[in-house]
N, C-alpha and C positions, 0 to 999 in steps of 0.2 A: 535444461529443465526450467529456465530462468520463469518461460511464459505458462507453463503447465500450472494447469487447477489441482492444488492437491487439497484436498478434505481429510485425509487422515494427518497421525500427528504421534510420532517419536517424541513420548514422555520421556525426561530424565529419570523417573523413578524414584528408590529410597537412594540417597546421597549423606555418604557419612563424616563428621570431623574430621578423622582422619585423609580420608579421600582431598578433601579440600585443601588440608595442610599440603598433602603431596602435591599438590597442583604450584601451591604458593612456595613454598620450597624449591621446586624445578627451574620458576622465571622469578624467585629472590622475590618475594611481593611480598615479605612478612609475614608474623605472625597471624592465625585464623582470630578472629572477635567473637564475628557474628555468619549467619547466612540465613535466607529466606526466599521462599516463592516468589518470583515477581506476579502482581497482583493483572496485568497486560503482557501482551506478545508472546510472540515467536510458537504458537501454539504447544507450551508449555515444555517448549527447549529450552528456558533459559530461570537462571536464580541470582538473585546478589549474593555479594561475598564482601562481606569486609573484613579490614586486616591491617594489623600497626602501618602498614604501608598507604592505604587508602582504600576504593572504594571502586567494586570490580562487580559485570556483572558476566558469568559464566554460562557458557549455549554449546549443549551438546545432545550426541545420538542424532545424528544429523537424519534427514530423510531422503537425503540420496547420496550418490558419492558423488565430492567435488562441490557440495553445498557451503564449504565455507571457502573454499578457495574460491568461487564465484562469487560471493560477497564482497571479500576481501578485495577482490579485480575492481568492482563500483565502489565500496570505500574511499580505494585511496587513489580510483580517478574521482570520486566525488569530491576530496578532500585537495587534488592539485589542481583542480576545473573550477572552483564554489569559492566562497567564505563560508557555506553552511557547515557547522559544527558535526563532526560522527566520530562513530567509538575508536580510535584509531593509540596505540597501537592495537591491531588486530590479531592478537596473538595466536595460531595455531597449532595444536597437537595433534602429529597424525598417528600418535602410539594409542595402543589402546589398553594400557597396561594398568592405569590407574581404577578405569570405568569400563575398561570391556567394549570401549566405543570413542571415537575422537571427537575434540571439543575445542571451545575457544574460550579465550579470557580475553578481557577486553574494559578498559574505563567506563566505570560510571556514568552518566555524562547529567549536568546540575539541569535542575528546571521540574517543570509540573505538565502534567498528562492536560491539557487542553479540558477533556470531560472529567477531569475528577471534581469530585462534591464541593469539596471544600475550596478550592477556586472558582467555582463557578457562583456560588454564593454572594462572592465579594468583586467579583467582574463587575463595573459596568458597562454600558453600553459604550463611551466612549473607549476603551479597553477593548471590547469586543471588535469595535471595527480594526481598531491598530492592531490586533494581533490576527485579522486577516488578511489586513495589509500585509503581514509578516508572512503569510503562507501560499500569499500571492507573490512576493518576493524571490520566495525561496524556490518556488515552482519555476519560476519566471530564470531564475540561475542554473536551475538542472537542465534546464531545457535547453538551452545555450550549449548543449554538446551533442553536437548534430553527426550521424554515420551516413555512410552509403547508402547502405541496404537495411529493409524494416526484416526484423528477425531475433535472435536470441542468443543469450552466447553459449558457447560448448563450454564446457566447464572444465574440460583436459585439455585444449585448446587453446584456450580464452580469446577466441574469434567469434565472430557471429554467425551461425547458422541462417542465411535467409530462408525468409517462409517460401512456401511452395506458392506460387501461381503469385498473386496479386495480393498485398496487404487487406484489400477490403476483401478478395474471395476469400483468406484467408480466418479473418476476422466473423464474417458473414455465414460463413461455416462451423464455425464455433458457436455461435449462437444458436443456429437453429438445431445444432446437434444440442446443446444441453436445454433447449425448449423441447424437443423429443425424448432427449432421456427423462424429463420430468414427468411425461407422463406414465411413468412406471409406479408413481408415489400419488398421481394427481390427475383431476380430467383437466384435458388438454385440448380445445375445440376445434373446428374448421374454423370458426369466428378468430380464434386466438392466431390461429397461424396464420390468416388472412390477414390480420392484423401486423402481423410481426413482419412480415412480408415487404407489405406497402410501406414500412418505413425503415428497413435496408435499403428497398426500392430506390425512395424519394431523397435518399445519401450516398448513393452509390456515385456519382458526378464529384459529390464534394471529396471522398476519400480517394479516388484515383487521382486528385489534384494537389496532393499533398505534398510540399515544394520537397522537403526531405524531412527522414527518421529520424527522431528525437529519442535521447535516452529520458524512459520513463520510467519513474519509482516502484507502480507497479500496485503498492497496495500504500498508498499515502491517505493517514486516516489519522485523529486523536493519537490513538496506540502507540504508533509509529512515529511519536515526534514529541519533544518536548518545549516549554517556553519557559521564559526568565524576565522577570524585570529589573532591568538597567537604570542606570542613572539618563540612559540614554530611550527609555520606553520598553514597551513588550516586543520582545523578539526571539526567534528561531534558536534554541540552545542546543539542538543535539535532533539528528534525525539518523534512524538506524529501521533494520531489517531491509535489507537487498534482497531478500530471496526469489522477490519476483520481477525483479528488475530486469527489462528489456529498451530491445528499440523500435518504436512505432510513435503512432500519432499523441503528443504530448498532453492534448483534449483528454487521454481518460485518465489522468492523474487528477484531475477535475472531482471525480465522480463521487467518490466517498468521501468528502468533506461539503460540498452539497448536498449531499442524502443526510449527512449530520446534521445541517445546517435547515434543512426539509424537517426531519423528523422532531426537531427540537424546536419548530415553529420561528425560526430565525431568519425567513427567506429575505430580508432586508440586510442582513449581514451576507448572507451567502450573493446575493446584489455587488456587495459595495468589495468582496471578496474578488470575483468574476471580473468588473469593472477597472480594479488595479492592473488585472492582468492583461487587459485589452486593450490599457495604455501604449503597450506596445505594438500590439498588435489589432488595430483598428480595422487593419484592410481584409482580414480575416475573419470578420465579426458573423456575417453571414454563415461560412464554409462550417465555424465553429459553432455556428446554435444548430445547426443542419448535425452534424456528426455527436453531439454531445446527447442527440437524443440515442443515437444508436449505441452510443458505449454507456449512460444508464440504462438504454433496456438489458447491453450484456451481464451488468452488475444486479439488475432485478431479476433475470432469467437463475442465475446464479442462486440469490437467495431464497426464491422461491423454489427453485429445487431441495434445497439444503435444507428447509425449513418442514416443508411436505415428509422428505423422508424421513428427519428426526423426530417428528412431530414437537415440533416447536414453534408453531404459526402464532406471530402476535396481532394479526387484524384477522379480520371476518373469513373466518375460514371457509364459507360459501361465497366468496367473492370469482368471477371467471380469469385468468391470469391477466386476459391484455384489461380487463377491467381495471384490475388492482393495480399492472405495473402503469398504467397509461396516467395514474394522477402524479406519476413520477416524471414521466416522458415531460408532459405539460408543465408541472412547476418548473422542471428545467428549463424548458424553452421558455417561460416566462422570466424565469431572473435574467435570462441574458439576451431580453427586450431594450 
C-alpha cells in the first residue's frame, strides 16, 4: 500500500481520558496531563498526549492493515541507515480493546513546522537558506539506501513488491490515469492530453536510465518534518509519517517542498535548496531537470483532481489543466537551471 493514493482518511474520532490513561498505563508512560488535535498530518490519525512521563504523540484507526507495521519497517531502517531524527520507540498496539481499533504511541519529537506563522515571521533569509540546506541534507541521507528493484513494500512481508513492467510504464501510467479520472469533476482537452504526452515522451530516456531505486519518503513536505535551532544552526529535528514510503527515483521526494517554496514566491531558496543537493550529484543534473518535470506534473495531476472534486480550486478556476499545471513544469525546470 506504501505507493497507493489514498484521499480518504480514518479519523480517530471522540477519544476520552480515560482511553488515554489505558494506553499509558499498558506501556507505564505516567500519569494523563494533557491531550489535543495535532494541528498537521497523518490525515487526522493522530493527537498528542502528554503525561508525568513526557510527551507522546498517538496515531490510530489505521487505513489499512499493516499500516503501522510498515512504518515501523522505514523508521527504524531510517533510524539505523540516517542520523535524521524519527519518532522511535514506535510503539504498537494490535489489540483493539481500548478504541475498537489498533494504534501507535510514539515520542514527541522537539522543533517547529517549517510553515508555521509564528516562525516564519522571525526567519530570515539567511536562516531560510540553512534550513534548506538542512532538507537537502536530509534528503541527500535517505536516498543513500539504494534496493534492487523499483516497487513498494508488502506490509505482511515487509519485502518489496516490484512494479509491473518498467518503473517509467509504471509511473507513466499512473498519471495519465488520474489525468483521465479527472475529468469526471473537470474538462479535460485533446490540447491537455497532448500536452501531457509529449512530456512523458521527452523523459521517458531519462527514467529508463536510472542507475538504481532509491528509498523515497513519499510525501516530504513542511507537515512531515520538523526543525530546531542548535547552538550548532537550523537543522532536521524529527521527520515522521512513512505511510508512503517507497522505492523508486529519489527526484520526486523533490516535488512538494519546491511547490512550497513556488507558491510562497521563494524560488531563490527553493535554487539554493536544489543546488545543495547536486553537490553530489552533478553528473545527473540533466537526467534530473528532465524527470523532475514529470514527477511535478504527477503531483499537479493529483491536485487538481482533488481540488475539482471537492471544489476547493485556489486559482482561476477557468484556467485549461496543462495551462495551469505547465507554470509549475516551467518554474521547475527553471530553478534547476
Amino acid at each position: 500500500m506504501t505507493a497507493e493514493i489514498i484521499f480518504g482518511s480514518n479519523k480517530l474520532g471522540l477519544i476520552n481520558d480515560k482511553q488515554l490513561q489505558s494506553v499509558l498505563d499498558k506501556f507505564k508512560l505516567g500519569k494523563l496531563i494533557s491531550s489535543k488535535s495535532t494541528d498537521e498530518g497523518a490525515m487526522g490519525q493522530t493527537m498528542f498526549v502528554s503525561s508525568t512521563e513526557g510527551e507522546y504523540v498517538l496515531k490510530g484507526n489505521p487505513l489499512y492493515s499493516g499500516q503501522f507495521m510498515e512504518e515501523k519497517f522505514f523508521i527504524d531502517n531510517v533510524n539505523s541507515r540516517t542520523n535524521i531524527p524519527v519518532p522511535r520507540p514506535y510503539i504498537i498496539d494490535d489489540s483493539e480493546d481500548i478504541f475498537g481499533w489498533n494504534y501507535v504511541i510514539m515520542p514527541c519529537l522537539k522543533g517547529e513546522h517549517l510553515n508555521s506563522k509564528p516562525l516564519q515571521i522571525k526567519l530570515q533569509l539567511e536562516d531560510k537558506l540553512k534550513i534548506a540546506e538542512s532538507i537537502a541534507e536530509a534528503l541527500t541521507s535517505f536516498h543513500t539506501w539504494k534496493v534492487n528493484d523499483f516497487g513498494e513494500l508488502d506490509p505482511k512481508t515487509l519485502t518489496i513488491i516490484p512494479f509491473k513492467n518498467t518503473y517509467s510504464e509504471w509511473l507513466f501510467k499512473r498519471i495519465l490515469f488520474w489525468v483521465t479520472d479527472a475529468k469526471k469533476y473537470s474538462r479535460i482537452t485533446e490540447e491537455d492530453l497532448k500536452w501531457v504526452h509529449s512530456l512523458l515522451a521527452e523523459s521517458e530516456d531519462d527514467f529508463n536510465h536510472i542507475s538504481s531505486p532509491s528509498f523515497v519518503m513519499g510525501d516530504f513536505k513542511p507537515g512531515n518534518f520538523l526543525i530546531y535551532q542548535s547552538e550548532h544552526g537550523w537543522e532536521i529535528s524529527g521527520v515522521f509519517d512513512f505511510t508512503n514510503s517507497y522505492f523508486a527515483d529519489p527526484v520526486s521526494d523533490f516535488i512538494k517542498m519546491i511547490t512550497y517554496y513556488i507558491d510562497n514566491n521563494e524560488t531563490d531558496i527553493a535554487k539554493h535548496f536544489i543546488n545543495t543537493y547536486y553537490k553530489q550529484h552533478e553528473e545527473e543534473k540533466n537526467s534530473i531537470r528532465n524527470r523532475i518535470k514529470v514527477h511535478m506534473l504527477h503531483q499537479k495531476t493529483l491536485d487538481w483532481g482533488s481540488a475539482k472534486a471537492t471544489n476547493t480550486v485556489t486559482w482561476d478556476n477557468a484556467l485549461p489543466f496543462s495551462e495551469w499545471a505547465v507554470t509549475y513544469t516551467t518554474a521547475a525546470e527553471k530553478i534547476l537551471e
